[in-house]
C-alpha positions in Angstrom: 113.7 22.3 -13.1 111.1 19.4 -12.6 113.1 16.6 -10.5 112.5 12.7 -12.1 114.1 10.2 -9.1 114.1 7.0 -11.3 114.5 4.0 -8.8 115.3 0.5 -8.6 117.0 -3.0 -8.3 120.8 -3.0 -10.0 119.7 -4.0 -14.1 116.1 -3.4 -13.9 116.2 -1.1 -16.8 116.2 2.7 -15.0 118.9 3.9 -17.4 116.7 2.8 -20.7 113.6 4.3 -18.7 115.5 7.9 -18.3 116.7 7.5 -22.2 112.8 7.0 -23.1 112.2 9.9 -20.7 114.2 12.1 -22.4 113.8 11.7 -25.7 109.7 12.1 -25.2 110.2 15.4 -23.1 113.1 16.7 -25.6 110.2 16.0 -28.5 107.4 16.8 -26.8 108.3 20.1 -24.8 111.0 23.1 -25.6 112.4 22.0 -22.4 116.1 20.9 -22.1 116.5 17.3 -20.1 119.4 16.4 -18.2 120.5 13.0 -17.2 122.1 12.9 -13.9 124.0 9.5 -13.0 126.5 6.8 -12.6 127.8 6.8 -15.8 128.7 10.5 -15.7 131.1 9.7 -12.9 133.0 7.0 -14.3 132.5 4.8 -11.1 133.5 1.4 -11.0 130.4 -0.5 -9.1 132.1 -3.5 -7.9 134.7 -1.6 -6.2 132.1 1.7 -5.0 129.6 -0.7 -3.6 131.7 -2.6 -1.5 132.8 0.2 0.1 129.9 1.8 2.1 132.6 5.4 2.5 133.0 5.4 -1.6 129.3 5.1 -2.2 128.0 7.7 0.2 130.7 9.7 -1.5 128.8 8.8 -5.1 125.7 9.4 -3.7 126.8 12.9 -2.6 128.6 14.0 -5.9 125.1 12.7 -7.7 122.8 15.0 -5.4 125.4 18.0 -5.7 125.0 17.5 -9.1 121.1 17.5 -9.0 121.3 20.7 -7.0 123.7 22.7 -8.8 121.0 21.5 -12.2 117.8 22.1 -10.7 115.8 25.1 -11.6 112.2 25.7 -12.4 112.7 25.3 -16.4 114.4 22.2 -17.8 114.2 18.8 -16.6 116.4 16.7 -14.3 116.4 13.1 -14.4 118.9 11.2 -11.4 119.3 7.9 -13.1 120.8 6.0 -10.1 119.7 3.2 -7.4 118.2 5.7 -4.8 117.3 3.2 -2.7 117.6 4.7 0.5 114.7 6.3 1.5 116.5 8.7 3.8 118.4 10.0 0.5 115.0 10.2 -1.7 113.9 12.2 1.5 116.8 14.7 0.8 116.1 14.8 -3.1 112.7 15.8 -2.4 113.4 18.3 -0.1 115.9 20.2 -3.5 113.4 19.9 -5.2 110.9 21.8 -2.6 113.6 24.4 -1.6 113.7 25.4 -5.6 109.8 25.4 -5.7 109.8 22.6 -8.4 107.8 19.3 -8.7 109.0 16.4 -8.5 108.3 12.5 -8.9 109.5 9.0 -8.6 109.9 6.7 -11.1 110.1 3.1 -9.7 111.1 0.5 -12.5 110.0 -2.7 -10.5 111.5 -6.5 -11.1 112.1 -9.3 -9.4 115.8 -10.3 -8.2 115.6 -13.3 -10.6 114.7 -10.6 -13.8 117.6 -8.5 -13.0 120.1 -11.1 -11.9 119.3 -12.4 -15.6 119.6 -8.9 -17.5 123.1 -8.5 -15.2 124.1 -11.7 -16.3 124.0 -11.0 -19.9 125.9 -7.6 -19.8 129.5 -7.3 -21.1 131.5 -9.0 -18.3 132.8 -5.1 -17.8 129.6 -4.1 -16.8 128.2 -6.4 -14.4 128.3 -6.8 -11.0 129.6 -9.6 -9.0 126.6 -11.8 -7.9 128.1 -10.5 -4.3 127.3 -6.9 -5.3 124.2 -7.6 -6.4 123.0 -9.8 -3.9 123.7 -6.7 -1.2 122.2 -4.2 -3.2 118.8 -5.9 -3.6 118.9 -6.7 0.0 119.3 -3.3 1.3 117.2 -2.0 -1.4 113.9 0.3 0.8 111.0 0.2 -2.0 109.4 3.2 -2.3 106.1 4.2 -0.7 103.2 6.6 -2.0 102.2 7.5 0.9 105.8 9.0 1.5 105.4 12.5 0.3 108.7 12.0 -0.8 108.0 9.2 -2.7 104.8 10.8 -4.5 103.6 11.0 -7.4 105.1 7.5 -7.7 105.1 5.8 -11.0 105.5 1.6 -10.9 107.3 1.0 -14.4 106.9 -3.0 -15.0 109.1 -4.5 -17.1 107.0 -4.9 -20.0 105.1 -1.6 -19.3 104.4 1.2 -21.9 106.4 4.4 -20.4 103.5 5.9 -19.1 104.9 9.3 -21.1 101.7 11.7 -20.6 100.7 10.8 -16.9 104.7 11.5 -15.7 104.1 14.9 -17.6 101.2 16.2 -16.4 102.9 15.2 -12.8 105.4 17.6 -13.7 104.7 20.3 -15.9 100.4 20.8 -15.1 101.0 19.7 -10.8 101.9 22.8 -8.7 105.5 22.9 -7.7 105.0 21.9 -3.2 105.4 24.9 -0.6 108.6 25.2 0.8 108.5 24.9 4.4 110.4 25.4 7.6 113.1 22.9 7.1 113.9 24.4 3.3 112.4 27.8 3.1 115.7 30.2 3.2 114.8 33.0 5.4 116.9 35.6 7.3 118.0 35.2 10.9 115.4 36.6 13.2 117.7 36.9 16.0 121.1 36.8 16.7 120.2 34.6 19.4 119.6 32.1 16.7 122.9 30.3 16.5 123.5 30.4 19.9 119.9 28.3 20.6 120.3 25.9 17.6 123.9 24.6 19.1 121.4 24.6 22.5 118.8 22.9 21.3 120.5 20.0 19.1 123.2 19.6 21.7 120.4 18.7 24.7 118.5 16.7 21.8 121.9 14.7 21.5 122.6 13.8 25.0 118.8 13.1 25.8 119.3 10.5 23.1 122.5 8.9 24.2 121.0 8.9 27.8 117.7 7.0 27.1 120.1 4.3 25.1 121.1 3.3 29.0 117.7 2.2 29.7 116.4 1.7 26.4 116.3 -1.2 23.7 116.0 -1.2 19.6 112.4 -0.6 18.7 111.8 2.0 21.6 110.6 5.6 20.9 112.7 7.8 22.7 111.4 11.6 24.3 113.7 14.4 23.7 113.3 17.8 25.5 111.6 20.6 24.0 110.0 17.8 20.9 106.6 16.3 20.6 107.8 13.7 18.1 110.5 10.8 19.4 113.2 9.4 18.0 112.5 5.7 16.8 115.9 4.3 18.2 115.9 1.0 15.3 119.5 0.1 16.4 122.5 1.3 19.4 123.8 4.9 18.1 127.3 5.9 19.2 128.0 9.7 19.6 130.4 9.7 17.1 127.5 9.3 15.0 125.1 11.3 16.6 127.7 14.3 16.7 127.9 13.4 12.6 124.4 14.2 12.2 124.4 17.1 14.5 126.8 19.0 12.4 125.0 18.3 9.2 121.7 19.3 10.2 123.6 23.1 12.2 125.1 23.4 8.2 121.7 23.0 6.3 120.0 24.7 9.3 121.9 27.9 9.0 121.4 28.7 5.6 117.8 27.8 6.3 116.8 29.2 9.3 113.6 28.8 11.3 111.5 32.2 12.2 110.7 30.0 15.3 113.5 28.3 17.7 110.7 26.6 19.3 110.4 24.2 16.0 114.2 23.4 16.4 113.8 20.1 18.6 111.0 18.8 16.2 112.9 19.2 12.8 116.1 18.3 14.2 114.4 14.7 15.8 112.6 14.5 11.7 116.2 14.9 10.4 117.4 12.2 12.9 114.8 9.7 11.9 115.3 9.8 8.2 119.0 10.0 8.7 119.3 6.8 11.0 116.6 4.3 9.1 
């Protein structure tokens, strides 16, 4: 099922974007289009994104959503912020494990447009200028040159829905290879568990270890890697442990043919998991 990440500022018109979207592929194509989003949840914004606990817990339910939907027929469209670019990272790597393109939709205004739309929704539907304010400054704008992030489609507010080029994306663009990190694949050893609790354990203290000696901006070594952690800010163990135990989960039902690899993709999960 063909992912569409749509993407943006609070009120900068995503939700009309995915309606458009859906009604040309449920015209155009015998495909079935799902919408994905907010709405379905029945969240209440002010009070989810003041809470950074409640949101992550939105942001999960949306991409358990996305991956119990996804498939290689239909079409799913997450109409949400997905402003993080360690999330988008995430969606892109469902849609690889399924062997189904993907692309970002990225409907782009300024603060000032947005805090205008906001301000003439029902007063139920706004957010608190607060809210907003927060959410446009944490906001990571998409890249191209992130694979995750590509094909990436720039929606301006006064813009055409660019209809056929999002389709061909889609429908005509070979789905990516999984790779290491999402291909599921048997155990090849039943050494395997025992060296991935090895390998990210030593990858953990080596971390909290170069902290002693190390400032934010520094690129830290860790043993048996020949990428580095880029250490932005101070990371307690508590959240290092966090991380740890996520990537073990994911990594067992996706294991590597090669423990040797273990270090790099665990340092890659770090990365997009800490910025």
């Amino acid at each position: 099922m063909p992912l569409i990440v749509m993407c943006g500022y609070p009120c900068s018109g995503k939700t009309r974007r995915a309606e458009e979207l859906k009604v040309c592929f449920e015209s155009n194509t015998n495909r079935k289009v799902h919408i994905v989003g907010d709405g379905a949840l029945g969240v209440e914004k002010n009070t989810v994104y003041a809470d950074s606990q409640k949101e992550k817990n939105v942001r999960a339910s949306l991409k358990a959503e996305v991956e119990r939907k996804v498939n290689k027929d239909d079409i799913v469209i997450l109409d949400s912020f997905n402003y993080i670019k360690g999330y988008r990272y995430e969606l892109f790597c469902i849609s690889k494990h399924t062997q189904t393109p993907h692309c970002l939709v990225y409907c782009l205004t300024s603060d000032e447009v947005s805090s205008t739309w906001n301000a003439n929704r029902d007063a139920a539907e706004q957010y608190t200028q607060d809210i907003f304010d927060a959410l446009v400054l944490r906001f990571e704008s998409p890249d191209s040159r992130n694979r995750w992030d590509s094909p990436l489609f720039t929606i301006l507010k006064d813009d055409t829905l660019p209809y056929e080029a999002i389709s061909d994306a889609l429908l005509k663009r070979k789905a990516p290879p999984p790779n290491q990190s999402t291909q599921s694949q048997p155990l090849s050893s039943a050494n395997f568990l025992y060296e991935l609790d090895k390998i990210t354990q030593d990858v953990l203290m080596a971390i909290f270890n170069a902290q002693k000696t190390s400032v934010p901006g520094d690129l830290l070594p860790v043993p048996g890697a020949t990428e580095k952690i880029e250490l932005t800010r101070s990371i307690n163990m508590s959240e290092l442990r966090k991380l740890r135990r996520q990537f073990i989960s994911y990594t067992k039902m996706h294991p590597t043919e090669n423990t040797g690899h273990i270090s790099n993709m665990f340092v890659q999960y770090l990365n997009k998991s800490l910025h």
